[in-house]
C-alpha positions as a printed Julia matrix, in Angstrom:
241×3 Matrix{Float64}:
   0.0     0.0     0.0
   1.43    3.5    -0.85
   3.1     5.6     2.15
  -0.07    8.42    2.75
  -2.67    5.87    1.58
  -3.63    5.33    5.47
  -4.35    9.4     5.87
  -7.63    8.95    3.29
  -8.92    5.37    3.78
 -10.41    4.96    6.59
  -8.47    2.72    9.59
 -11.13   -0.23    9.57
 -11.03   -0.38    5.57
  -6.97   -1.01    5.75
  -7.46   -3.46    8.88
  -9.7    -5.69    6.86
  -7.59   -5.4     4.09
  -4.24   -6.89    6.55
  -5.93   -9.26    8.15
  -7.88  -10.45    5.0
  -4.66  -10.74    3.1
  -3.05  -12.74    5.92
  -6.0   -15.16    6.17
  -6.18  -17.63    3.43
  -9.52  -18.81    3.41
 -10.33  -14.92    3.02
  -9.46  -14.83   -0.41
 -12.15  -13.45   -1.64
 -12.89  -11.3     1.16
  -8.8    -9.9     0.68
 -10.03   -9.06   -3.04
 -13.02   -6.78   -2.33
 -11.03   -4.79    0.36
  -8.09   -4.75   -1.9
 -10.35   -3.23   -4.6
 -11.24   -0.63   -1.98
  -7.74    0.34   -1.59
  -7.53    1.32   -5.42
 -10.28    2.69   -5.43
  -9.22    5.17   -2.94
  -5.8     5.69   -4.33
  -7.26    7.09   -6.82
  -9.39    9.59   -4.75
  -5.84   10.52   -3.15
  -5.39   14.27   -2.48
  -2.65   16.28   -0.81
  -5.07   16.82    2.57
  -5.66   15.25    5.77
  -9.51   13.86    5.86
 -10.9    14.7     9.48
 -11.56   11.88   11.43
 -15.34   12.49   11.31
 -15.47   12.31    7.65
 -14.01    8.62    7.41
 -16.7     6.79    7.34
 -18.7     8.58    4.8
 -15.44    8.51    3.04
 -15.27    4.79    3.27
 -19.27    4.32    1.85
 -18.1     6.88   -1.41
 -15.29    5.17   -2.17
 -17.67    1.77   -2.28
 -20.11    3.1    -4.3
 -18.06    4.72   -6.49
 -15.72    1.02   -6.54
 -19.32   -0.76   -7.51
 -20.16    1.81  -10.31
 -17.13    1.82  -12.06
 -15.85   -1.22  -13.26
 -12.03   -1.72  -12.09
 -11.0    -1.71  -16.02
 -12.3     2.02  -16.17
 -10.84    3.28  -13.64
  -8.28    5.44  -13.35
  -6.11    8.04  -11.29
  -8.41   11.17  -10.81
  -7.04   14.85  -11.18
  -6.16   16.0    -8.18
  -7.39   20.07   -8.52
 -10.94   17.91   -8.85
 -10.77   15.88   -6.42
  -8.77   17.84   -3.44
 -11.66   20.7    -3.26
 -14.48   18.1    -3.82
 -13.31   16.22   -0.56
 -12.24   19.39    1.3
 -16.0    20.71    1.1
 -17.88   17.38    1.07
 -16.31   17.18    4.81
 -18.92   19.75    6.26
 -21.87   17.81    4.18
 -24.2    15.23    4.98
 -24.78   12.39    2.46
 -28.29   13.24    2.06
 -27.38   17.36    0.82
 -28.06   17.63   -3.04
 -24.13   19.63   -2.83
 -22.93   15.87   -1.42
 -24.68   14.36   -3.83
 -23.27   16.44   -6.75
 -19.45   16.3    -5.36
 -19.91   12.22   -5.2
 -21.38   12.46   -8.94
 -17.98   14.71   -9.72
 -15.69   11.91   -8.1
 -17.26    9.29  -10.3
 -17.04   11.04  -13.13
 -13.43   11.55  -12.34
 -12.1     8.2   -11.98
 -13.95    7.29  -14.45
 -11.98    6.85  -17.8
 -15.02    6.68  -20.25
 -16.5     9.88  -18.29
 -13.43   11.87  -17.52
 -13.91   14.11  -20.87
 -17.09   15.44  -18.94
 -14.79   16.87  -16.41
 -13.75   20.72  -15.93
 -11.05   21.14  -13.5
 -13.94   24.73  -12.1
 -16.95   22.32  -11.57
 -15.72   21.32   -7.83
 -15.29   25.03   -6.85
 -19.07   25.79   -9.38
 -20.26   23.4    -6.78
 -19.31   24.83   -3.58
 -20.6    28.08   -5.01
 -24.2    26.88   -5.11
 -27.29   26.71   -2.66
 -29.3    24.04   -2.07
 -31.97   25.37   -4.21
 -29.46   25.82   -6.94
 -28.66   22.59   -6.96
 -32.26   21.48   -6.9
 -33.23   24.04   -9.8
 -29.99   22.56  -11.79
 -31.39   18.76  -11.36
 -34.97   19.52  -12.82
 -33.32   21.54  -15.38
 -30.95   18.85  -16.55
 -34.18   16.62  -17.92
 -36.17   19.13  -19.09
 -36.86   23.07  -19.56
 -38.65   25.93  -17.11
 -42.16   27.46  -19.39
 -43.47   30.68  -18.04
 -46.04   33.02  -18.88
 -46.3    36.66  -17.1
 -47.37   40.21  -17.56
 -46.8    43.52  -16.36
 -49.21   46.72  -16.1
 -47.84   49.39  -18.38
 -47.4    52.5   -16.07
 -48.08   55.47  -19.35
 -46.75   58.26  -16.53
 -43.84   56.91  -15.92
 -42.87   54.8   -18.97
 -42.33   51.59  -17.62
 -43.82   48.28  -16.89
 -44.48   47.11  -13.78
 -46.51   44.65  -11.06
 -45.34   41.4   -12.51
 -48.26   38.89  -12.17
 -47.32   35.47  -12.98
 -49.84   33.57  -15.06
 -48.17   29.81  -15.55
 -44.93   28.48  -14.48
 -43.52   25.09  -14.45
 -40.61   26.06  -11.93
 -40.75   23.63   -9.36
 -41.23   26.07   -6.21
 -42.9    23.61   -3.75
 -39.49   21.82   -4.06
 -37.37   25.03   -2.82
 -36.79   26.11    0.6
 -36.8    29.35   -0.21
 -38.97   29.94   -3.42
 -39.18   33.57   -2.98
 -35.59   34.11   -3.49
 -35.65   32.47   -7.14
 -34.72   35.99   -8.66
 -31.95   35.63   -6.51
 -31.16   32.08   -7.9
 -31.42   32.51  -11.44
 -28.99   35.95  -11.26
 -26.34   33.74   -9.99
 -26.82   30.74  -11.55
 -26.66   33.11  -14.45
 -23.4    34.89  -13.13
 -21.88   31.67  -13.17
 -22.72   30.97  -17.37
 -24.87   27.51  -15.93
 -28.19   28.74  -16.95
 -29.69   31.53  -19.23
 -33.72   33.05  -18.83
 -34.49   34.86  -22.39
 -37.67   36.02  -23.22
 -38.83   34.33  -26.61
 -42.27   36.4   -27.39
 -44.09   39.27  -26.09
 -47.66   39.62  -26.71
 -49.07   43.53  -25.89
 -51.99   43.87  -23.61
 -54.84   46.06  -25.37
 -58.13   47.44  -23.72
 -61.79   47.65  -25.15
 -60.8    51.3   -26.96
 -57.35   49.51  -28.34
 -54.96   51.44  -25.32
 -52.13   49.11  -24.93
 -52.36   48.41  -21.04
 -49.24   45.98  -20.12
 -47.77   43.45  -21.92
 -47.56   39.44  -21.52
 -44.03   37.56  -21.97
 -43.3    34.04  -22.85
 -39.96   32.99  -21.48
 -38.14   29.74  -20.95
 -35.17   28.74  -18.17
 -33.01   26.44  -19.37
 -28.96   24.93  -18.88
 -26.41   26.8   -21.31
 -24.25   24.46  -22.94
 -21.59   25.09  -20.09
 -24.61   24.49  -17.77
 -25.35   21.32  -19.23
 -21.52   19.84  -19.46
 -21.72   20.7   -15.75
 -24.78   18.83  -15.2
 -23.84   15.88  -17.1
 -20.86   15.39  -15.03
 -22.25   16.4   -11.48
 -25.74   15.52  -11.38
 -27.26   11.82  -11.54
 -29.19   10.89  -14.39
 -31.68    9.66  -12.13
 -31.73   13.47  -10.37
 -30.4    14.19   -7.08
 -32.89   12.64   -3.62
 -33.89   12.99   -0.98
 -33.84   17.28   -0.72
């Protein structure tokens, strides 16, 4: 086993490994824990996993070890996979981020995947919310539809009082749904996702006065947005948020 391995694996993952090893009838036992041990080697990264963090270490490196088949895998880069573990540390398994950051991982070891990787998506991930990351998983299998208007104000010039009409945005599935302004101007700042209006549709009265004025717009990933999704978020969608 490499000098260092021992600082990322967790302690009862290398005991079974010695003790299989030196059993014979454990054979097959020795093979599954030795098949851990590569797996993490290629996780390795130049920090020191806190000791609370090594048994949800331990459970990523198995289900990463029983999604990629030993053939495919392969050393992962280590600017993806040193901030990845460094903020997955402070996250429960359950947390869409966690979920994302073990998605990443796979991805990275991964040699028929690895093209899917940008060395930014572990630091696009720790930039996100947890509504973020819920937004990006519905957006990965489909698009956002909405319908508004807005009263024209003649005085002034402008348009305002937005009244929704339809949406598809999955609110009920945010924590904080009135902050989704909030989410799309970031998720925006970060090139993931793009909001353009595609038709506009003026509001007339009974005399013919235009009064406000009705948009048709559609959220939806950029092409950045959705390289980033394919590679961080599970085709089946992230669970349990």
């Amino acid at each position: 086993m490499p000098d260092g391995i021992e600082k990322l694996l967790p302690a009862k993952v290398i005991e079974r490994a010695y003790d299989d090893v030196a059993s014979i009838p454990a054979r097959e036992a020795s093979k599954i824990a030795v098949d851990l041990v590569k797996t993490a080697r290629l996780l390795l990264a130049p920090i020191q996993l806190a000791a609370a963090f090594q048994d949800r270490f331990e459970r990523v490196v198995e289900r990463i070890r029983s999604r990629v088949p030993e053939l495919r895998q392969r050393e992962a880069p280590g600017e993806v996979v040193g901030p990845a573990l460094q903020q997955m540390q402070y996250l429960e398994e359950e947390n869409p981020l966690w979920q994302m950051f073990e998605e990443l991982l796979t991805c990275s070891v991964d040699s028929e995947r690895i093209s899917k990787v940008h060395p930014s998506f572990a630091q696009l991930i720790s930039h996100l919310s947890r509504d973020e990351a819920v937004i990006l998983s519905r957006l990965r299998t489909g698009e956002f539809k909405v319908i508004d208007k807005m009263h024209l104000n003649r005085k002034e010039n402008r348009f305002e009082n937005l009244i929704v009409e339809t949406s598809n945005i999955p609110e009920a599935e945010l924590w904080q749904p009135e902050q989704l302004g909030v989410y799309y101007s970031h998720l925006d700042s970060l090139s993931l996702v793009e909001w353009p209006v595609e038709k506009q549709e003026p509001i007339m009265d009974a005399a013919g006065v235009q009064t406000g004025i009705r948009r048709h717009s559609t959220m939806r990933l950029t092409d950045f947005g959705r390289l980033f999704a394919t590679a961080c978020i599970p085709a089946a969608g992230l669970k349990n948020y």
